[in-house]
TORDO-569622 format. One record per atom (N, C-alpha, C, O): x, y, z. Coordinates in steps of 0.1 Angstrom, whole numbers, plus 5000, padded with zeros to 4 digits. Layout:
residues N
XYZ;...
This chain:
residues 395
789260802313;788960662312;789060592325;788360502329;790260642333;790660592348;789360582354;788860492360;788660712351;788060792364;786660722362;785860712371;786260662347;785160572347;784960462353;783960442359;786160392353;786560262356;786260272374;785460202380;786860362378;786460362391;785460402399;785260412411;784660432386;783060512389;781860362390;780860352396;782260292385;781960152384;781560072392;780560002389;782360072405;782059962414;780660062422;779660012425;781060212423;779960312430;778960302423;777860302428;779060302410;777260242404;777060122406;775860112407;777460022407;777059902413;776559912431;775459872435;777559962439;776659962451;775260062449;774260022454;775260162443;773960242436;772760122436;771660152443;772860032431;772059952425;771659882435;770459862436;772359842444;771659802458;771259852464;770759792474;771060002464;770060092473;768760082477;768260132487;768060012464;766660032467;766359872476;765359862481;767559762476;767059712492;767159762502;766259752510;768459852507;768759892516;766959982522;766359962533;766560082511;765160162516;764259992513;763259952519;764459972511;763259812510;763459782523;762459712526;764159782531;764459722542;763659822556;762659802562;764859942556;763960042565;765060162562;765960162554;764660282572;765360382566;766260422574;767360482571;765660372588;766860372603;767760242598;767460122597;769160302596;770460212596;770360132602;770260012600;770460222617;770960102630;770459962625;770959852621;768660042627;767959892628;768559792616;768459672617;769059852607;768859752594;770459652602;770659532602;771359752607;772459682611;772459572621;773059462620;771459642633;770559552643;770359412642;771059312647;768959422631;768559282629;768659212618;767959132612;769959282616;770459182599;771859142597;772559132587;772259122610;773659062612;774158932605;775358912603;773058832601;773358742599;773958792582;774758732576;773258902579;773858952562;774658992563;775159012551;775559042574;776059152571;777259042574;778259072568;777458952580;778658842588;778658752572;779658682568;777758772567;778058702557;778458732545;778758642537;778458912540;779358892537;780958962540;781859002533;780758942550;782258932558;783158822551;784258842547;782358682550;783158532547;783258552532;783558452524;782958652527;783358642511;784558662508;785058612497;785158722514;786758712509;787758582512;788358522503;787658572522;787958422526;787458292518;788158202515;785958312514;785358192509;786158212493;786858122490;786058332483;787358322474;788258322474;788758382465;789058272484;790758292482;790358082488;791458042487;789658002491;789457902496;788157842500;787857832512;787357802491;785557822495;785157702505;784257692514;786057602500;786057442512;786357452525;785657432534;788057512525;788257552537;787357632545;786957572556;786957762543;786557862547;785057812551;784257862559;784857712543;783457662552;783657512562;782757472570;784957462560;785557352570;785657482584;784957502594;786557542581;786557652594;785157742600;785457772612;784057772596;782957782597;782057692604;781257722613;782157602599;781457452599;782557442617;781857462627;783557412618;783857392634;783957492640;784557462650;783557662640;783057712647;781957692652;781857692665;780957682646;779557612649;779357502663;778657482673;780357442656;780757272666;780857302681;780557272693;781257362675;782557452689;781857522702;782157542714;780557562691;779757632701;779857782700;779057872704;780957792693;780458002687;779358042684;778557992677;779358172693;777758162687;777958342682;778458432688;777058312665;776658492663;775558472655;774858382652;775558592652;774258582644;774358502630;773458422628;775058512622;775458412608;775358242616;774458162612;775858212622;775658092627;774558072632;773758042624;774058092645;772758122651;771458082640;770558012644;771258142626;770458102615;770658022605;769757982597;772157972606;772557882598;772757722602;773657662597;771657652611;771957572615;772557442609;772757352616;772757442597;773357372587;774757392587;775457302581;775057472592;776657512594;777357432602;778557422600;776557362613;777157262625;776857112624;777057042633;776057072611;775656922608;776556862602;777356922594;776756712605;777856662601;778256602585;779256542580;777356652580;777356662562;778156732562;779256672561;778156912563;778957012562;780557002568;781657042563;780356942579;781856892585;782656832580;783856852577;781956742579;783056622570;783056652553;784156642548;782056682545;782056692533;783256852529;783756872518;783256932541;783957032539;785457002540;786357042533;785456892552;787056862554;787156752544;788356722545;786656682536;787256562527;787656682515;788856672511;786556792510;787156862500;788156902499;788956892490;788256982513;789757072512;791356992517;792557012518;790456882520;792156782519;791956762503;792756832497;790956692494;791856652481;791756742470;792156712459;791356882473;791856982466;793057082472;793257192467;793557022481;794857092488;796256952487;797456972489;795756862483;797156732484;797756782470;798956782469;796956812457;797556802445;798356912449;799456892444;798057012455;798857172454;800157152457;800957232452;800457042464;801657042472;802956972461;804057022458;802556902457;803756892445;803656942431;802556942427;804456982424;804257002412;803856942399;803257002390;804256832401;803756772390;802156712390;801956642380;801356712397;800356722408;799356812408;798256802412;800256972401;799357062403;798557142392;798057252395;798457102382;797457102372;796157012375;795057062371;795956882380;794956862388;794256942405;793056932409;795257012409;794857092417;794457222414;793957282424;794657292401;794157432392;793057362388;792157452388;792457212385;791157162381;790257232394;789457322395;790957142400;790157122410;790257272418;789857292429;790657332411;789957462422;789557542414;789657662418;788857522399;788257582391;786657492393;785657562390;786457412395;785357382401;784957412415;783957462419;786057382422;785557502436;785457632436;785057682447;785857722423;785257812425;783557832415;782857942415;783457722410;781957772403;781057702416;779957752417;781257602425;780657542435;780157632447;779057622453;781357742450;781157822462;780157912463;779757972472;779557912446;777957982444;777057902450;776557942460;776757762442;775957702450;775857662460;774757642463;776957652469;776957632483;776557762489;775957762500;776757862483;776257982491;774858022491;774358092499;774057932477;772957942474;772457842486;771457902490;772557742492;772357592497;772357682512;771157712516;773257712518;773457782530;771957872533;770957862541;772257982522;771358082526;769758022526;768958072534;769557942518;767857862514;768057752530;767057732536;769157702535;768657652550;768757762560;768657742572;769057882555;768958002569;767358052572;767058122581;766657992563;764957992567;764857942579;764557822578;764857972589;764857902602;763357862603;763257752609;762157922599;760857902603;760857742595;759957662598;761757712586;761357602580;761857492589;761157392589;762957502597;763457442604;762857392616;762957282622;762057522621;761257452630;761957572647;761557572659;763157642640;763357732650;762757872652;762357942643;762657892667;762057982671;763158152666;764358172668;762158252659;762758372657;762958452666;762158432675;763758542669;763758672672;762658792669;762058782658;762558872675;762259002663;762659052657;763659112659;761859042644;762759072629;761659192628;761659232617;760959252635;760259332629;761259452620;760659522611;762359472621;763159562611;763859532601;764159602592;764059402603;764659302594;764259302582;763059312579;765359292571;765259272557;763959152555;764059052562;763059172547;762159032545;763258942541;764158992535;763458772544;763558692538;764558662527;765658632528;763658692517;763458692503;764558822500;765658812494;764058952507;764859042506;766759062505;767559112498;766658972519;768258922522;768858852512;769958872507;767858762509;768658642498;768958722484;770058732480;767758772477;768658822469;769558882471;770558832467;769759022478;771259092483;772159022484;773159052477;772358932491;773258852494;774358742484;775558712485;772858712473;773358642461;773558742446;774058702436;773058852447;773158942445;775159012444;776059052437;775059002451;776659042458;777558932454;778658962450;777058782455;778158692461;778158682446;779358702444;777558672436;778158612424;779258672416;780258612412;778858872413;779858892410;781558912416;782558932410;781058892430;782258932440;782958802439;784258802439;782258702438;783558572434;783758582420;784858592414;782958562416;783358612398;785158672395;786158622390;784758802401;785858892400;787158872407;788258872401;787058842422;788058772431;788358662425;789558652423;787658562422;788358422419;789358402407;790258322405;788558532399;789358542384;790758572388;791658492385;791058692396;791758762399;793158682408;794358702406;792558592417;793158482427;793658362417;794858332419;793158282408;793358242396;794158232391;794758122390;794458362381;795558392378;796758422383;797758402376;796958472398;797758452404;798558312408;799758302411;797458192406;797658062408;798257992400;799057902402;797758042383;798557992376;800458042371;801257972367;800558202376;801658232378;802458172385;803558162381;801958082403;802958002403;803157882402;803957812409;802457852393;802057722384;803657672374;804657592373;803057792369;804757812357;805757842363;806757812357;806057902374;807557922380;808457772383;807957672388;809557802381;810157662383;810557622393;811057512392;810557672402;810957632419;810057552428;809157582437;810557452423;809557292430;808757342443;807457322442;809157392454;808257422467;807557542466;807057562477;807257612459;806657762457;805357742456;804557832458;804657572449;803357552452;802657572466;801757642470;803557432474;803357422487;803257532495;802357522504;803957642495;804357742501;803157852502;802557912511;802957842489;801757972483;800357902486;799757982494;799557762483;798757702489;798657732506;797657782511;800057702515;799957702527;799557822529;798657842537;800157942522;799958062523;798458142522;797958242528;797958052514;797058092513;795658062520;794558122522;796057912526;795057862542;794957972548;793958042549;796557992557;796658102565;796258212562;795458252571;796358312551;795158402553;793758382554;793258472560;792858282550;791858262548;791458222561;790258192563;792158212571;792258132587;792358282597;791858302608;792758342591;793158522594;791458542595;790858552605;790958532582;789958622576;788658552580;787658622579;788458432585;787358332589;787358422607;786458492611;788558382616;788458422626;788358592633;788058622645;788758662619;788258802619;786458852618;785758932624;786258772611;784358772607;784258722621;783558772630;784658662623;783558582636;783858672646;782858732650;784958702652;785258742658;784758902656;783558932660;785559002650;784959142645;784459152637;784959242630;782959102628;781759082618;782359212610;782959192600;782159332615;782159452605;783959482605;784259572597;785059422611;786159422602;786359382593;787059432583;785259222595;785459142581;785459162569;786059122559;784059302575;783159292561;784159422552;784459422540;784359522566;785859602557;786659582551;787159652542;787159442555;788559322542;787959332535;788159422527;786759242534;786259142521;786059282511;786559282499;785259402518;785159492501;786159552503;786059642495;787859562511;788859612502;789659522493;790659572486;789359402493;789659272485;788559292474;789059282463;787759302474;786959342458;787559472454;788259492444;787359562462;787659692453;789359662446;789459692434;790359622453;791459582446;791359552437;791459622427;790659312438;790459272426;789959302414;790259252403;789059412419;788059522407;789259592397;789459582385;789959652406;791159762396;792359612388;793359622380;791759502396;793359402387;792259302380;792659192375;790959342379;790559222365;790859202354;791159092348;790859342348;790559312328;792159272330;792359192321;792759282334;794859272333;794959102336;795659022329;794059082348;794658992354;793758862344;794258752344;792458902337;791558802331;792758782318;793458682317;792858862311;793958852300;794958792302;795458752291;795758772314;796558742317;796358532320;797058442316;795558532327;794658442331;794058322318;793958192319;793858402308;793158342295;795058302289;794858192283;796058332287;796758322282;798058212290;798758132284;797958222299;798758132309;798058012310;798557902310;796458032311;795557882307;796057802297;796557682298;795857902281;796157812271;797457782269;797457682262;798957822273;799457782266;800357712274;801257662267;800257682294;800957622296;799757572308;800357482315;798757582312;797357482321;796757372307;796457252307;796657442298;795957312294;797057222286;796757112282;798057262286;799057142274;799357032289;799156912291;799657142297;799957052313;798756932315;798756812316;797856992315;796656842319;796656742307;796656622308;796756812295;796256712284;797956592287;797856462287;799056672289;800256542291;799856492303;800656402306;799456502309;798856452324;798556342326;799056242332;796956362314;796356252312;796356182294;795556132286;797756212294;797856132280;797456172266;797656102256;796856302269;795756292256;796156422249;796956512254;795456432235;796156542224;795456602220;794356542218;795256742216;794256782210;793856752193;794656752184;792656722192;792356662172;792356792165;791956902169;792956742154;793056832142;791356912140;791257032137;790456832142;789156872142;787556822152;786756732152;787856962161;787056932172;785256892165;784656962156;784456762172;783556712164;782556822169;781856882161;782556852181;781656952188;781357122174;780357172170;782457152172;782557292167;781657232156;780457252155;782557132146;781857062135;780357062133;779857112123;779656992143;778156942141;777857092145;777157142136;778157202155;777657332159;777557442147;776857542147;778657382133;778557482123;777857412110;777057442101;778557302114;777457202100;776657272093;776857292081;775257332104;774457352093;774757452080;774257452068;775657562087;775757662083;776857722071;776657802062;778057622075;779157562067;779557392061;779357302069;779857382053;780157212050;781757212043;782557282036;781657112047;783457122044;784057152051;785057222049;783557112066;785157152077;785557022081;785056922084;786757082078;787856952080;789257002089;790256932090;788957112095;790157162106;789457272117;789357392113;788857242130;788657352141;789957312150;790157192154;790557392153;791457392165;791057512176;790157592173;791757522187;791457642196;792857672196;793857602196;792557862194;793857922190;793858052202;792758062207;794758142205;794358252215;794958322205;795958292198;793958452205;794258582198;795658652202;795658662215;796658712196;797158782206;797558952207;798359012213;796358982196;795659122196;794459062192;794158952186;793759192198;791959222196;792059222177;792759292169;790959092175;790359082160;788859112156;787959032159;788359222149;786959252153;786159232167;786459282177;785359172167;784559182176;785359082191;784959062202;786559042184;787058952197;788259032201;788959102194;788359002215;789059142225;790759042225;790858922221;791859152231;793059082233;792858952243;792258942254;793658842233;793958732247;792558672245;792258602254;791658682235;790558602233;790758462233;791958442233;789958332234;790158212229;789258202222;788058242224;789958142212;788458152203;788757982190;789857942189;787857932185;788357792175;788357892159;787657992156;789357832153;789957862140;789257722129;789457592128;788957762127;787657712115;787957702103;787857812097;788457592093;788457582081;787457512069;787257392067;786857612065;785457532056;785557522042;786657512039;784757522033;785257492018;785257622015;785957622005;784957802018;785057902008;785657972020;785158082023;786857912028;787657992036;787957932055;787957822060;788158032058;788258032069;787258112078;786258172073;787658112091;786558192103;786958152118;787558042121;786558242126;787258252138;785458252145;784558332143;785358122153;783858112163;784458062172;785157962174;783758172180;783758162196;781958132200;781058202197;781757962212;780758002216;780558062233;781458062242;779058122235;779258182239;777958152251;776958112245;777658172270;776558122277;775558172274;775558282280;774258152268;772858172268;772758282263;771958362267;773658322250;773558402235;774358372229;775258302233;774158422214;774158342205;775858342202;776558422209;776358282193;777958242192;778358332183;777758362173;779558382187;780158502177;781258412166;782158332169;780558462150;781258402141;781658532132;780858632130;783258532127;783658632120;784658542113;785558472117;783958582096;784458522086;786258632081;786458752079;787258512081;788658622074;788658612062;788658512056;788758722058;789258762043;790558692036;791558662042;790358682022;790358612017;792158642019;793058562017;792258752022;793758842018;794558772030;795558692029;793758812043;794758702056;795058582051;796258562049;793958452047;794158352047;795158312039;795558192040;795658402029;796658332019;798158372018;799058342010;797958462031;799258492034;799758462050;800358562055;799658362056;799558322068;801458292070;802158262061;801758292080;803258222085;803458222096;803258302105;803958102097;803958022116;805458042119;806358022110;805658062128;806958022140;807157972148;806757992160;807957902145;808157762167;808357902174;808757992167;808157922191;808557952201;809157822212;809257702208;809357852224;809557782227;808057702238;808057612246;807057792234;806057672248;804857702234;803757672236;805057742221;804357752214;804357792200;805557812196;803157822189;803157842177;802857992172;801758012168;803658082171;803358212163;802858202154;803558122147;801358272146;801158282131;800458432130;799458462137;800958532122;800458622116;800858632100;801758592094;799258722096;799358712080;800458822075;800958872085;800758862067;801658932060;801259092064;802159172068;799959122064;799459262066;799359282077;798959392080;799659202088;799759232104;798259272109;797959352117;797459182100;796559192104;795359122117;794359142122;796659002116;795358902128;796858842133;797858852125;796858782146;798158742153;797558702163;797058762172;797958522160;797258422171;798658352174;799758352169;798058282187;798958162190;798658032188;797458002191;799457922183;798857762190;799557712202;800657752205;799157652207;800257582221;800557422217;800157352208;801557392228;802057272221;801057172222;801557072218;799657152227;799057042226;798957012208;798556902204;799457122197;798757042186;800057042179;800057052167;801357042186;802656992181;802456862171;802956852159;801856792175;801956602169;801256642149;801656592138;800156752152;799556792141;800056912137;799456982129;801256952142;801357122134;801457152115;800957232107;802257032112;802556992098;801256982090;801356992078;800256952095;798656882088;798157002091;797257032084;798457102100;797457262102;798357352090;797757422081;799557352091;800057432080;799857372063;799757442053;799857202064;799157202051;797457242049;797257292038;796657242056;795257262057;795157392054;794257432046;796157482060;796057642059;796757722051;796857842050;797457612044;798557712033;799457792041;799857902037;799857762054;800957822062;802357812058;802857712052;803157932060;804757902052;805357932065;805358032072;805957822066;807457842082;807957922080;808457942068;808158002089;808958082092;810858092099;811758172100;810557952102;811457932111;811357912124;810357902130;812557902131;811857892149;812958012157;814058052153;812258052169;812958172172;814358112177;814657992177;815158232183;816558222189;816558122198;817358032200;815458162205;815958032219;815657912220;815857842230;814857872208;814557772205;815857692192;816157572192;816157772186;817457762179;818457742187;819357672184;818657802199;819657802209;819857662217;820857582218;818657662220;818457532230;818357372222;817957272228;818657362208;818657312200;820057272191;820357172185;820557392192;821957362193;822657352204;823957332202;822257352215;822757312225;822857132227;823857082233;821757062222;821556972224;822056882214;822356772219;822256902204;823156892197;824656892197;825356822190;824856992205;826756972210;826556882222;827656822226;825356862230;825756772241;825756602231;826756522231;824756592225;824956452216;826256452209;826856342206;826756552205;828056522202;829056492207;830056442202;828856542223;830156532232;829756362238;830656282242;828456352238;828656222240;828856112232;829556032238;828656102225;828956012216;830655982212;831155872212;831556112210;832356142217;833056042230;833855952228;832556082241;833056052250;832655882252;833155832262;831955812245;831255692242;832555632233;833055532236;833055702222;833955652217;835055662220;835855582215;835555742230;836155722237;837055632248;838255592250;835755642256;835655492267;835655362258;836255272263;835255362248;834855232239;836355162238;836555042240;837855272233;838455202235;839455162244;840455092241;839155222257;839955092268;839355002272;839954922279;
């Protein structure tokens, strides 16, 4: 199974072969006169670990007057759009990083910078048409066509941030949750600095770059499915309760969105929440997220899903009537009696847990040790104070 897994990324470069002979059959030349592809993707490892920065540092090479071939066709790289719009981003998605309480707007905001660093890569490469520009070419007679480059290029760049960003991500949210107030700061700064390593490596040695960037995929490759699961599960139960107290808000007993999406098909829902699996349930994998669905002839677990259709799996009648919840401490344990399905809730739907276990015929279970612990703890401290209140009270 190992040996598949790692057969994987080599059928994927497989797949890019027939540009490589699309191109020409002599290497050199293809290396020759296609530097601007090959420098580019050098900046892919850099541009996922930091896609603003990495193009603020790009953007003032340009300025600067470096010259290679990725810049040289990128004349867009040294206009003052790119300059300034690169350095406004990466200051206000780098200020939240730095304090903690601060930094669940900064996990926002760098989950939009990473679905953006496509389009900017799309944006870049569509102004590297120099003929449109009005600049004079080189000879490209060996040169990838055009068209050629760009797909390859976006070809490459989507799932390589895909995979890296996921992978980088979840590392972000690990030290999201640690409790050591400066370890944000620290790890952000940390993480400029390599990406400042890996910008002036490309420019400087193009094909060392490009040796990082794919031993930075091939890694990220061997730490996805661990690190996506891991990723999906650190989101729900301590990134999104963090934003929703952020900004004040709770999650409803019944999402209107799921509602009108099942309407036609069910009536009588009066409870969707979002729950994470915490084993594989039919067709949904470990660490799924998926909405928990209550309609008039039961329950169901729908997930939707981008540009196919939404996976709905109806539970039997045997789970639903044997269900039992547990406080933890950052969340809600519920599995049925036959150990058959075993989800989580997190505390955004604390304010409603009472209205989900009446809706669902849920029986408490109780709450675990350390939540019992830290509850009698609090408890002897209100006693000692009150205590020591009546105490002082009488001199």
């Amino acid at each position: 199974m190992n040996k598949i897994k790692l057969l994987k990324p080599l059928a994927s470069f497989i797949f890019l072969i027939p540009f490589i002979i699309y191109a020409q059959v002599n290497t050199s030349d293809i290396i020759g006169h296609n530097k601007e592809v090959l420098e580019t993707f050098g900046l892919f490892g850099s541009a996922s670990i930091s896609p603003f920065f990495t193009l603020f540092l790009t953007s003032c090479a340009s300025r600067m007057g470096f010259s290679n071939s990725l810049l040289q066709t990128n004349p867009l790289l040294g206009s003052d759009l790119v300059f300034f719009g690169s350095l406004f981003f990466s200051i206000i998605t780098t200020f939240p990083n730095l304090l903690k309480m601060f930094r669940p707007l900064g996990l926002a905001g760098q989950v939009i910078e990473d679905w953006l660093v496509i389009i900017l890569t799309f944006v870049l490469l569509t102004f590297s048409i120099t003929e449109i520009l009005g600049i004079e070419i080189v000879d490209r007679a060996y040169a990838v066509p055009l068209s050629g480059s760009f797909i390859l290029v976006y070809l490459v760049a989507i799932p390589y941030y895909i995979i890296v960003s996921t992978v980088r991500f979840s590392a972000d949210l690990l030290i999201f949750i640690s409790p050591i107030p400066l370890v944000d700061a620290f790890y952000d700064g940390f993480k400029k600095f390599i990406c400042f390593l890996l910008v002036c490596i490309n420019l400087l040695m193009p094909y060392l770059g490009l040796f990082i960037s794919a031993i930075i995929f091939f890694i990220a490759y061997l730490l996805y499915r661990k690190a996506k699961s891991k990723l999906y599960y650190n989101q729900y139960i301590f990134l999104n309760p963090a934003v929703k107290k952020l900004f004040g808000k709770q999650a409803p007993l019944l999402n209107e969105k799921v509602k009108m999406a099942l309407s036609t098909q069910y009536k009588n829902i009066d409870l969707a929440i979002k729950i994470l699996l915490n084993e594989a349930y039919g067709p949904f994998k470990k660490k799924s997220i998926v909405w928990l669905v209550k309609h008039e002839n039961g329950l169901l677990l729908y997930q939707k899903r981008f540009m196919r259709s939404a996976k709905i799996v109806e539970l039997s009648n045997d789970i639903s009537s044997s269900l039992g919840l547990r406080e933890e401490l950052t969340h809600y344990s519920v599995i049925d009696g036959s150990l058959q399905i075993n989800f989580l809730i997190n505390a955004t739907h604390k304010w409603c847990i009472k209205a989900i276990e009446t809706h669902l015929d849920i029986t408490f279970l109780g709450k675990s040790g350390i939540v019992m612990q830290l509850e009698n703890m609090k408890q002897g401290c209100n006693i000692f104070n009150r205590g020591a209140n009546n105490l002082l009270s009488r001199f």
